[in-house]
matplotlib code that plots the C-alpha trace (Angstrom):
import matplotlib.pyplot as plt

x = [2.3, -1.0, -0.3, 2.8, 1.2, -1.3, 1.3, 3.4, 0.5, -0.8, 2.8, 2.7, -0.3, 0.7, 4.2, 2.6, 0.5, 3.6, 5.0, 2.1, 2.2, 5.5, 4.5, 3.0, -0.5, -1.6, -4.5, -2.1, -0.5, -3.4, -4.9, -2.2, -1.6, -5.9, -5.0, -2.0, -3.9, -6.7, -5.2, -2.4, -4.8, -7.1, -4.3, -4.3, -8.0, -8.5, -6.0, -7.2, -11.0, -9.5, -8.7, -12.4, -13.6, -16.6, -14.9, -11.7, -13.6, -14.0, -10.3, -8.6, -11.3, -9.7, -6.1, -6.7, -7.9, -4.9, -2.8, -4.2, -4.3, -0.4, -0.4, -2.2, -0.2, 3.2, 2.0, 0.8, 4.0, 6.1, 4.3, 4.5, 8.1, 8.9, 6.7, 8.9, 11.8, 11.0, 10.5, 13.4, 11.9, 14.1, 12.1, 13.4, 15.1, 11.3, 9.3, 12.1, 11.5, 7.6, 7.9, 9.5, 7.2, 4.2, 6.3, 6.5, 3.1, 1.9, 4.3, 3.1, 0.0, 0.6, 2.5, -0.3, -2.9, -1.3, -0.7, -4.4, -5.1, -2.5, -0.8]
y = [5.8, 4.8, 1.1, 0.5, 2.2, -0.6, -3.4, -1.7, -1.3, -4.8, -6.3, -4.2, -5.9, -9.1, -8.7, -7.7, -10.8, -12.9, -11.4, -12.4, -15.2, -15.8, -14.7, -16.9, -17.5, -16.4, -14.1, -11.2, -11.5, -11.9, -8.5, -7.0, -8.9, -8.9, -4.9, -4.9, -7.2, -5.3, -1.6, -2.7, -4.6, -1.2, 0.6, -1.5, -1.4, 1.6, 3.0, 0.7, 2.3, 5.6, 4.9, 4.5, 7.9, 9.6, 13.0, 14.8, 15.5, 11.8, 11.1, 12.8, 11.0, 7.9, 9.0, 10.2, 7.0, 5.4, 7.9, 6.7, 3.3, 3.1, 5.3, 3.1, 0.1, 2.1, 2.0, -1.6, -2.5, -0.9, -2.1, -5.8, -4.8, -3.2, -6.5, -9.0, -7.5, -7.1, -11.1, -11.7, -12.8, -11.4, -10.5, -7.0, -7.6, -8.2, -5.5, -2.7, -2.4, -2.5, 0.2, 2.0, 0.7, 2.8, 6.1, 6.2, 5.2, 7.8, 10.4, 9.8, 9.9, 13.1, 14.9, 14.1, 14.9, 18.8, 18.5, 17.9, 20.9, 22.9, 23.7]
z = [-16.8, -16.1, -16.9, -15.2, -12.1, -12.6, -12.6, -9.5, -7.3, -8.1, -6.9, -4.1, -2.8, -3.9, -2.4, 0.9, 0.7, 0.0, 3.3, 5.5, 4.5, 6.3, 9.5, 12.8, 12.4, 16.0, 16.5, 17.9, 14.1, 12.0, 13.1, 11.7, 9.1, 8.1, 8.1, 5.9, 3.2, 3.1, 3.0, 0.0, -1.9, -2.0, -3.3, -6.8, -6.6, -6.1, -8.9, -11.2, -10.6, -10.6, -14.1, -14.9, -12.9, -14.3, -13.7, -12.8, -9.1, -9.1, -10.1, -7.9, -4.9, -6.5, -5.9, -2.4, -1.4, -3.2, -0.9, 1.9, 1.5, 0.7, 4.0, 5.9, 4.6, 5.3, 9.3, 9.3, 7.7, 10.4, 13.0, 11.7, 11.6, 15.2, 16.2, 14.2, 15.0, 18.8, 18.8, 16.9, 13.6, 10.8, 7.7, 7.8, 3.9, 3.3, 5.3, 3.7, 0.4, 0.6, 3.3, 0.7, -1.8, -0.1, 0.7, -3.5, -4.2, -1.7, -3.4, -6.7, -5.6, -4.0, -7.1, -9.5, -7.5, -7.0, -10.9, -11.9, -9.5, -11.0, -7.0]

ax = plt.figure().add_subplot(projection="3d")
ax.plot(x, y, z, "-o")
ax.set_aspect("equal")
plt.show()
């Protein structure tokens, strides 16, 4: 599990950064998109580190921030898509699946963190 959780959440950053790189280069969208790259490259970064956690305390740290970050990325991806959408750029085929993407990441994340706890 651990390695194909590796491989999906480095395509998920990568397929986020294949998405902003679509989108206008104006200051307005580079916030955004500055945000999006950031939070979904810390997913894979941070689930790879979790891999290397000194203890089962530090682990599940690991995984919350993993949680988050796929969170985090889940609201930047929505906005960019209300935004798009709003100026009628059509990358919603695009902005879909990776929303989706992040709700999964963050429910794995989730379910294994309540299953090293034993809830």
């Amino acid at each position: 599990m651990k390695e194909i959780m590796i491989k999906r959440t480095k395509k998920f950053a990568i397929d986020c950064w294949m998405l902003c790189s679509k989108l206008p280069k104006t200051r307005e969208y580079n916030a955004y998109v500055n945000q999006l790259i950031r939070c979904s490259s810390s997913v894979g970064a941070n689930y790879r580190a979790s891999q290397r956690a000194k203890s089962t305390a530090d682990f599940i740290y690991k995984l919350k921030i993993v949680e988050e970050e796929a969170d985090e990325s889940h609201y930047f991806l929505e906005l960019l898509s209300d935004i798009t959408i709003h100026q009628k750029i059509n990358i919603t085929a695009e902005i879909t699946p990776l929303i989706q993407e992040s709700d999964e990441i963050v429910a794995i994340m989730v379910a294994s963190i309540k299953k090293i706890k034993n809830i």
